[in-house]
C-alpha positions as CSV (number, residue, x, y, z in Angstrom):
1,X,-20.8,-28.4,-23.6
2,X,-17.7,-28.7,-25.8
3,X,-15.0,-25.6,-25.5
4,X,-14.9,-23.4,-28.5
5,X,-11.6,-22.5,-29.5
6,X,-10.9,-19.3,-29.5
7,X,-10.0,-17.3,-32.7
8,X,-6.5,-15.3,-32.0
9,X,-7.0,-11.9,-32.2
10,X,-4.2,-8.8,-32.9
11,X,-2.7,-7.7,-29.9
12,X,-4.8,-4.6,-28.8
13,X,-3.6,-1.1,-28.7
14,X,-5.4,2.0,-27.6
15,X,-5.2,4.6,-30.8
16,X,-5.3,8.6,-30.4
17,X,-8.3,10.9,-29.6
18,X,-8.2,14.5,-31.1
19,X,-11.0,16.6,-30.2
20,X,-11.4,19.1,-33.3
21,X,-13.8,22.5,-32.8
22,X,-17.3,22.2,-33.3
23,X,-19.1,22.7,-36.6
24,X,-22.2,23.4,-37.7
25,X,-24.4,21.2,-40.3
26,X,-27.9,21.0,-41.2
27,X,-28.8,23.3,-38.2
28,X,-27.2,21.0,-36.0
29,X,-24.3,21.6,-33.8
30,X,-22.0,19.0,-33.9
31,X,-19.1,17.9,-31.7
32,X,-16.2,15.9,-33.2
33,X,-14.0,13.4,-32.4
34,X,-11.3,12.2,-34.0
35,X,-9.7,7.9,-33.9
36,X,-6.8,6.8,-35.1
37,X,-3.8,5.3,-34.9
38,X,-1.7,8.0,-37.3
39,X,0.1,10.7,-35.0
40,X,-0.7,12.5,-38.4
41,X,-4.5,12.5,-37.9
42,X,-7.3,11.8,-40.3
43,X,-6.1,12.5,-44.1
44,X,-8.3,15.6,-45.5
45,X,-10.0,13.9,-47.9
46,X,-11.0,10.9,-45.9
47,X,-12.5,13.9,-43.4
48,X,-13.6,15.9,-46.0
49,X,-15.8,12.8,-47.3
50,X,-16.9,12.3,-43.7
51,X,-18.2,15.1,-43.1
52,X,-20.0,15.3,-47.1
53,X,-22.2,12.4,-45.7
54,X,-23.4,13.6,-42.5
55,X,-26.2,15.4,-43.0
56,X,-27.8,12.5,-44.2
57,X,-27.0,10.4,-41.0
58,X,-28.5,13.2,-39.0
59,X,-32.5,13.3,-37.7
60,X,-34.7,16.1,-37.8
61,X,-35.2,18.7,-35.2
62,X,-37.8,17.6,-32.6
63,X,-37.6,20.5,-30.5
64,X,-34.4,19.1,-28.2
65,X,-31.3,21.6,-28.7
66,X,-29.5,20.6,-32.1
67,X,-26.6,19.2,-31.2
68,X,-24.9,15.9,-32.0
69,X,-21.4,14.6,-31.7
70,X,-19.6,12.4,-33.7
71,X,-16.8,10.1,-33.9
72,X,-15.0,10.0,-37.5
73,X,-12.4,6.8,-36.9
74,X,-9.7,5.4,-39.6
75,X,-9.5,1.6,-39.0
76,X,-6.3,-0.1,-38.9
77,X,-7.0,-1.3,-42.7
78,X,-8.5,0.7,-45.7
79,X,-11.5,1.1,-43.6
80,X,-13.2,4.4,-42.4
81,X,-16.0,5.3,-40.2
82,X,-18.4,8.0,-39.3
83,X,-21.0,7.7,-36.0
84,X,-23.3,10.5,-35.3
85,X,-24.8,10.2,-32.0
86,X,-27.7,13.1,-32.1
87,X,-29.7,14.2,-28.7
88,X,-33.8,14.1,-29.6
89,X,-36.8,13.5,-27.0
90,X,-34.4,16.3,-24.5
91,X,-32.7,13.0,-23.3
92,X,-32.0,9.8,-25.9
93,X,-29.4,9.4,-28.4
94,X,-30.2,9.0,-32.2
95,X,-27.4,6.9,-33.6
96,X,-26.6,6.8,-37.7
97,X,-23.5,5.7,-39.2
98,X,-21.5,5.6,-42.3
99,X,-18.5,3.7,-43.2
100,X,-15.8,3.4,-46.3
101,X,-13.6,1.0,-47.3
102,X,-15.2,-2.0,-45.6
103,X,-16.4,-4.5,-47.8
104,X,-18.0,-6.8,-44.7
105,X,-20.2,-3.7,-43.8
106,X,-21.1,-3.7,-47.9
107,X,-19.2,-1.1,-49.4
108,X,-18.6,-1.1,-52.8
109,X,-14.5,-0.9,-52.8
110,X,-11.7,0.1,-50.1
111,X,-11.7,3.5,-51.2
112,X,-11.5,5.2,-47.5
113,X,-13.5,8.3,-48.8
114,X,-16.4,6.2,-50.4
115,X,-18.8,7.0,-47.8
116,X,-22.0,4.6,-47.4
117,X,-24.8,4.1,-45.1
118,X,-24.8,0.8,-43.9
119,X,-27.8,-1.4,-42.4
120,X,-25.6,-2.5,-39.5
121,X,-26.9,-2.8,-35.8
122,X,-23.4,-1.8,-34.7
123,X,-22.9,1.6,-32.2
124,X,-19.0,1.6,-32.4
125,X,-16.2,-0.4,-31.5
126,X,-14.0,0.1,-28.5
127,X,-11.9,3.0,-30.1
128,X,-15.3,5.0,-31.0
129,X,-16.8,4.5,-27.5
130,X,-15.2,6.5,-25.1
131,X,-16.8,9.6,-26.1
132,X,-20.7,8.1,-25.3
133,X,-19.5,8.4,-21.5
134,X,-18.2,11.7,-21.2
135,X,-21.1,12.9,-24.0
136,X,-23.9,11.5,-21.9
137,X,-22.5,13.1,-18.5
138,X,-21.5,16.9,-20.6
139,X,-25.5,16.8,-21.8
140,X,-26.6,15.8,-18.0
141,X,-24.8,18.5,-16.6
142,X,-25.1,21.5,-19.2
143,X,-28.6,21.1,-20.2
144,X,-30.6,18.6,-17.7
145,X,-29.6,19.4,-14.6
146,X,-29.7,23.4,-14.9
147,X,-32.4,25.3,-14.5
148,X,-31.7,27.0,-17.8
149,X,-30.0,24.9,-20.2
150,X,-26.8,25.8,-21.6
151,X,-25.8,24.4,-25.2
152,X,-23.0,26.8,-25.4
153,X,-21.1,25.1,-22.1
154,X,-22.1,21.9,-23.6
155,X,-20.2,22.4,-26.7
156,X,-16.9,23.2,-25.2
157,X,-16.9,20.2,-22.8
158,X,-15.4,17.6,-24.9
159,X,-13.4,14.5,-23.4
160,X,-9.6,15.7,-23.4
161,X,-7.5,14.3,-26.0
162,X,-4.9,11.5,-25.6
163,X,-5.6,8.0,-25.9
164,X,-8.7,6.5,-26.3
165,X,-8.2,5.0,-23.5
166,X,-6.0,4.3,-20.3
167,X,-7.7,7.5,-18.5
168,X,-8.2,6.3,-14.7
């Protein structure tokens, strides 16, 4: 078997976390994290947009307490993402995403707050992932291990904000 070269890649930096306060849409309560590399945070409209497109990414009640959290990133580039990881069936995750400015992922320019939803298989990339850890562990211990579930302790248990990663 012949050694594939590897492609070189950008040196790799961990980029900030903000945990902003719930909201609520569509019925749904939804958690929110924030990526990116700007000590600024997200730009307004690039949020605002975000958060105009997620009801459509979220699935309908089936019974499991609304709640959802998601992770609104600004890539490196003119890029912009939105994941919304929703709890159905009391214990599985419902994943839907949007994304802006990312012509590989089909959107129609590199206008950050052109929201679409893609057909991509993808879940997130190593800046949107640390939440699914701490998310799946919050849910276990607020509303499946308890005898009576507690949403409201669920939805002020977010992963502490800092860098998205480095947190041994």
């Amino acid at each position: 078997m012949a050694n594939t070269p590897v492609t070189a890649f950008t040196p790799f930096t961990e980029k900030l976390l903000t945990a902003p306060p719930p909201i609520e849409v569509a019925g749904r309560h939804i958690k929110r994290y924030h990526v990116t590399a700007d000590p600024g945070g997200i730009a307004p409209d690039v949020e605002e947009a975000a958060y105009a497109i997620l009801p459509k990414l979220l699935p309908e009640p089936d019974g499991t307490p609304p709640a959802t959290f998601v992770v609104l990133h600004r890539g490196g580039d003119d890029g912009a993402y939105l994941n919304a990881y929703s709890w159905v069936w009391d214990n599985v995750l419902h994943f839907r995403g949007a994304a802006a400015g990312q012509p590989v992922l089909g959107c129609p320019d590199r206008d950050p707050t052109h929201f679409i939803t893609p057909d991509a298989p993808w879940i997130g990339c190593v800046w949107e992932l640390p939440p699914i850890l701490h998310e799946r562990d919050a849910w276990v211990r607020h509303l499946l291990v308890p005898q009576l579930p507690d949403l409201g302790s669920y939805l002020t248990d977010s992963l502490p904000e800092g860098t998205t990663g480095d947190r041994s």
